[in-house]
ZAVOPA-41433 format. One record per residue (C-alpha): x, y, z; residue in three letters. Coordinates in pm, 1 decimal. Example, Ala and Ser with C-alpha at 12.3 -4.5 7.8 and 13.67 -1.06 7.14 Angstrom:
2
ATOM        x        y        z rest
ATOM   1230.0   -450.0    780.0  ala
ATOM   1367.0   -106.0    714.0  ser
% end
This chain:
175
ATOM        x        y        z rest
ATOM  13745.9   3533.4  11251.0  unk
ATOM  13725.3   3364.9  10906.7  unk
ATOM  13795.8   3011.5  10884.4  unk
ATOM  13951.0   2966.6  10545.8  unk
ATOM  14195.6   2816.8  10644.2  unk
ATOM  13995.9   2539.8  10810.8  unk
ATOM  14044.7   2230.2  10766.1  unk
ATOM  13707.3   2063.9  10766.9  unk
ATOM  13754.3   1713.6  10524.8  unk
ATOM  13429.3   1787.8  10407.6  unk
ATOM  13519.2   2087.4  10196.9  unk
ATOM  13839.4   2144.6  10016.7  unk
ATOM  14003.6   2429.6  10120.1  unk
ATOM  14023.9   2623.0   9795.5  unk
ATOM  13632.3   2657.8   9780.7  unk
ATOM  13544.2   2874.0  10072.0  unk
ATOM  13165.1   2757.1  10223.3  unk
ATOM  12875.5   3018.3  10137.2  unk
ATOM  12836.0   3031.2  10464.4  unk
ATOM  13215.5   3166.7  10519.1  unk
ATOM  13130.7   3402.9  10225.5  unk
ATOM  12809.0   3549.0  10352.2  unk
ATOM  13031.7   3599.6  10677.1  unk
ATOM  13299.0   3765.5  10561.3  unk
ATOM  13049.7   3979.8  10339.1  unk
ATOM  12880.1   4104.9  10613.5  unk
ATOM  13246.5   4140.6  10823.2  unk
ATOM  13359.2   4366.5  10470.8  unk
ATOM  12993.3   4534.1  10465.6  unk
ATOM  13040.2   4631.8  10839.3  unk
ATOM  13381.4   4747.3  10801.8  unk
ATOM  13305.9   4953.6  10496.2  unk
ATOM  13013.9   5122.4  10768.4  unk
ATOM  13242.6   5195.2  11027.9  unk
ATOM  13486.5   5338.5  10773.4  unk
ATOM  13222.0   5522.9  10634.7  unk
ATOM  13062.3   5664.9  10996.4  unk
ATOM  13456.4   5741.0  11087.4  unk
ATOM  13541.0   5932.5  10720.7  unk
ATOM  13206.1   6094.7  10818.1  unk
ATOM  13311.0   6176.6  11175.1  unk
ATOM  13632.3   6305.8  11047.3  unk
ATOM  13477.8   6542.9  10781.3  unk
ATOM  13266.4   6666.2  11062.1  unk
ATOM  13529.7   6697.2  11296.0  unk
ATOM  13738.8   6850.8  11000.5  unk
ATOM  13469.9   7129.1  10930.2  unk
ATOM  13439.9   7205.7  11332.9  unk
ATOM  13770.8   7231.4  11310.5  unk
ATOM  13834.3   7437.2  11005.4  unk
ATOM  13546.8   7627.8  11134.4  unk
ATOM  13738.8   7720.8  11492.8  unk
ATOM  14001.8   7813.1  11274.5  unk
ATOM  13808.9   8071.1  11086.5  unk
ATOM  13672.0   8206.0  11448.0  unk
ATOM  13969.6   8202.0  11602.2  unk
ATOM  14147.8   8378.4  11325.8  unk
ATOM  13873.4   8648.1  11276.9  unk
ATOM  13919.1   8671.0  11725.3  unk
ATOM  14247.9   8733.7  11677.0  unk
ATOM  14239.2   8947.2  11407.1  unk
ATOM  13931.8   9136.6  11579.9  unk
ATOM  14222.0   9153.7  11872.8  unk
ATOM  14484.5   9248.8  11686.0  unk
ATOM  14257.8   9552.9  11567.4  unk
ATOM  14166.4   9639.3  11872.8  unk
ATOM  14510.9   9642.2  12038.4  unk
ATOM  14631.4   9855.8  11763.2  unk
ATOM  14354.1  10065.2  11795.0  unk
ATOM  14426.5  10068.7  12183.3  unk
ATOM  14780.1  10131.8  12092.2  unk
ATOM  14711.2  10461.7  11845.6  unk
ATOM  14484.1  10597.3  12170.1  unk
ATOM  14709.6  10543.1  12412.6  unk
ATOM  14972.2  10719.8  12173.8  unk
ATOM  14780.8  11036.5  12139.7  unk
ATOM  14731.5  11038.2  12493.5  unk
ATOM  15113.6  11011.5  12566.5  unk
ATOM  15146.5  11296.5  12306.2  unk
ATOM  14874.1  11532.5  12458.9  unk
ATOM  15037.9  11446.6  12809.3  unk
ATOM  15352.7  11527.3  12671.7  unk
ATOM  15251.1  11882.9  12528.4  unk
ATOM  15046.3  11915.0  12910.9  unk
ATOM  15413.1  11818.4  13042.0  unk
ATOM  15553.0  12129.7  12839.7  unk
ATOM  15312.5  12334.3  12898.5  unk
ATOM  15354.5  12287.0  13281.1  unk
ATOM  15734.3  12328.4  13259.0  unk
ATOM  15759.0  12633.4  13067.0  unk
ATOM  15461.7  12770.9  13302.7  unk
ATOM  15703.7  12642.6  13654.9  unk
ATOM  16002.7  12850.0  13446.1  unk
ATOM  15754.6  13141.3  13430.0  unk
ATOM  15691.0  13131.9  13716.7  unk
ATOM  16032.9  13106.3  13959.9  unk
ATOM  16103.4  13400.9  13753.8  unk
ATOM  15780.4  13600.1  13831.5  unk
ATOM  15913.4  13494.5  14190.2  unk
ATOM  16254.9  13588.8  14153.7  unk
ATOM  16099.2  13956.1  14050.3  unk
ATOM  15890.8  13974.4  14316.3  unk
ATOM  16125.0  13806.5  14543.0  unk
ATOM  16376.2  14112.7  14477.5  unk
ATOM  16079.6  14367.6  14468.7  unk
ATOM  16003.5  14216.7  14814.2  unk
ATOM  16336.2  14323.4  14911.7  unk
ATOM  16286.4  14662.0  14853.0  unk
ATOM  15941.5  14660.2  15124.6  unk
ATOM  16176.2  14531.7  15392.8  unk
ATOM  16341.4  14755.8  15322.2  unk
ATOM  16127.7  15050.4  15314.0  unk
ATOM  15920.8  14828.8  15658.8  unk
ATOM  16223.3  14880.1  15848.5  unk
ATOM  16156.8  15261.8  15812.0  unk
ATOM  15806.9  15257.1  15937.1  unk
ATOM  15909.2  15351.5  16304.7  unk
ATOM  16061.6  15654.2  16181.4  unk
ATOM  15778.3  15754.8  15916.0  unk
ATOM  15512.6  15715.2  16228.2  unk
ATOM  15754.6  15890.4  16474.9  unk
ATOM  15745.0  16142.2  16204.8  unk
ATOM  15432.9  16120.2  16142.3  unk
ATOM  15261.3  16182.0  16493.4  unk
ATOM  15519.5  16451.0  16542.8  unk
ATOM  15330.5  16612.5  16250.2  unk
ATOM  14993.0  16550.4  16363.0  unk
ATOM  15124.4  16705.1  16701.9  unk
ATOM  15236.3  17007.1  16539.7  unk
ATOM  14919.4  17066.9  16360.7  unk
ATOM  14689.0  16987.6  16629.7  unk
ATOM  14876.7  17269.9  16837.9  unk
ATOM  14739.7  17647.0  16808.3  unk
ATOM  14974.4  17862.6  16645.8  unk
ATOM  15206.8  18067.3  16789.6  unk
ATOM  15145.4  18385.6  16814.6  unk
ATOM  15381.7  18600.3  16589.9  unk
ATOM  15505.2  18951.8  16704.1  unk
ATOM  15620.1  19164.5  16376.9  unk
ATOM  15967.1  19299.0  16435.8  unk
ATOM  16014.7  19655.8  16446.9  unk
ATOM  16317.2  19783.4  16137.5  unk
ATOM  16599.1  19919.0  16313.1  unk
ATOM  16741.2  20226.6  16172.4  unk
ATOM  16906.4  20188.4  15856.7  unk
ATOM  17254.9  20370.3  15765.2  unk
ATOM  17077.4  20623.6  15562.5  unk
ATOM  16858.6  20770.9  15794.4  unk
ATOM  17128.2  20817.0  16031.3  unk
ATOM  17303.1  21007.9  15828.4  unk
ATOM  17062.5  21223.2  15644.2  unk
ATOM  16773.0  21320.3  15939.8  unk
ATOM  16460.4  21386.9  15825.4  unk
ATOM  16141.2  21362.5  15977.7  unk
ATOM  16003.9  21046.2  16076.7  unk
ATOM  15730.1  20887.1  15914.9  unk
ATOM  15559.0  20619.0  16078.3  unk
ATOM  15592.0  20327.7  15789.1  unk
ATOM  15572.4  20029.1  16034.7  unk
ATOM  15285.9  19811.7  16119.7  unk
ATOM  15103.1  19818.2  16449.6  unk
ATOM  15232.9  19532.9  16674.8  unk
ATOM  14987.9  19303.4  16812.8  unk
ATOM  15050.9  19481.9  17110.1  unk
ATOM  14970.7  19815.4  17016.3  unk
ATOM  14652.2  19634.8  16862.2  unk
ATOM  14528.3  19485.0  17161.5  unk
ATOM  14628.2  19775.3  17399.5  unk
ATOM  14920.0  19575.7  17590.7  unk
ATOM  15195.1  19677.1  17704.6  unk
ATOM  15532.1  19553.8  17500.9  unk
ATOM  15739.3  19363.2  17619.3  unk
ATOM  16104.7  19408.1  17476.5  unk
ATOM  16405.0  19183.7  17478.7  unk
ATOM  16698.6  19395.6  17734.6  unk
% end
């Protein structure tokens, strides 16, 4: 590299050769230009980096935001699920006892079901009985009464006509 320490006889060695100097000047010169291209690389490299940093801390602050803002809808939707969940459970309790009612209500029309032969029994009977002509209905005739044995007078005729009489047939009585 540099030969100051040479020991050419021609030169002492305490006078280095212009040549040597002019060397080791452009060795310095070329040394301060790479330290100046790598200080320059490293500012660059510096400001990308700083740069990242400022991008990657808005990201995660843009993140953060979002995940909190993910977090407070998610929240409300737990809530409103939560009322829903109430709602549903006090309408299930309203419910089994609307079905308990009618359950027991229900018991009551078996009841009154197992009756239904009877009421239609009962009821054709009745239709039967309507559907039929009357009977035909002879007025009874008063018997003497205890007065009129005892005091005789003469009779008077207060009874109705029998159906009999009416239509000219002969009676028929009960001996």
């Amino acid at each position: 590299m540099f030969s100051f320490l040479s020991t050419n006889g021609a030169q002492s060695s305490s006078q280095p050769s212009p040549a040597l100097i002019k060397e080791a000047n452009e060795h310095v010169r070329m040394m301060h230009l790479r330290i100046q291209d790598l200080e320059q690389r490293v500012r660059e490299q510096s400001e990308l980096m700083d740069r990242r940093d400022l991008e990657h801390r808005d990201q995660l602050k843009r993140v953060r935001i979002t995940q909190e803002a993910e977090k407070a809808t998610y929240y409300r939707q737990y809530e409103k699920m939560e009322q829903r969940c109430q709602q549903l459970e006090t309408l299930l309790r309203e419910k089994d006892v609307q079905i308990a009612y009618l359950m027991h209500r229900c018991s009551y029309l078996d009841e009154a079901a197992s009756y239904a032969p009877l009421i239609e029994q009962l009821a054709q009977c009745l239709k039967t009985s309507l559907a039929a002509p009357p009977p035909k209905v002879h007025p009874v005739r008063p018997t003497k009464s205890i007065s009129e044995e005892a005091a005789p007078m003469t009779k008077v005729n207060l009874s109705l006509p029998t159906v009999a009489e009416e239509s000219g047939q002969p009676e028929m009585t009960d001996q």
